[in-house]
C-alpha positions, 0 to 999 in steps of 0.5 A: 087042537091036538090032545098030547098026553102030559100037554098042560090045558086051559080054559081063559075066560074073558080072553079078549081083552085085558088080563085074560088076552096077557094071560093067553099070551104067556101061557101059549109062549108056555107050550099050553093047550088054550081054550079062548071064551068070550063074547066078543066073537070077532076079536076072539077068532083074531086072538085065537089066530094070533096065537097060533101063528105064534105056535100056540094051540088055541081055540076059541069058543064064543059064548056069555057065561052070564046066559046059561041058556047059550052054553046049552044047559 
């Protein structure tokens, strides 16, 4: 992804299903930087490429926000 100056950015949890994927749709359509993080590593990379098929600069970060040790902390 491509850090422009002014580009607003986001980070999605929850992002492959329900309100956090809705939410990565517009707010790609609304020219944001996107962070996708879940647990689901398969759909994730899907919503990911979706998105930036659709022009959108996503990237996706699997991971359990519940197991701090898989964040590396």
């Amino acid at each position: 992804m491509n850090n422009r100056p002014g580009q607003p950015q986001v980070l999605i949890t929850g992002a492959t299903g329900g309100i956090g994927a809705a939410t990565a749709r517009l707010l790609g359509r609304r020219g944001y930087r996107i962070t996708l993080l879940a647990r689901d590593a398969v759909r994730l990379e899907a919503l990911s490429a979706e998105l930036t098929r659709e022009g959108a600069e996503a990237g996706p970060l699997a991971a359990d926000l519940l197991r701090f040790d898989a964040l590396g902390g």
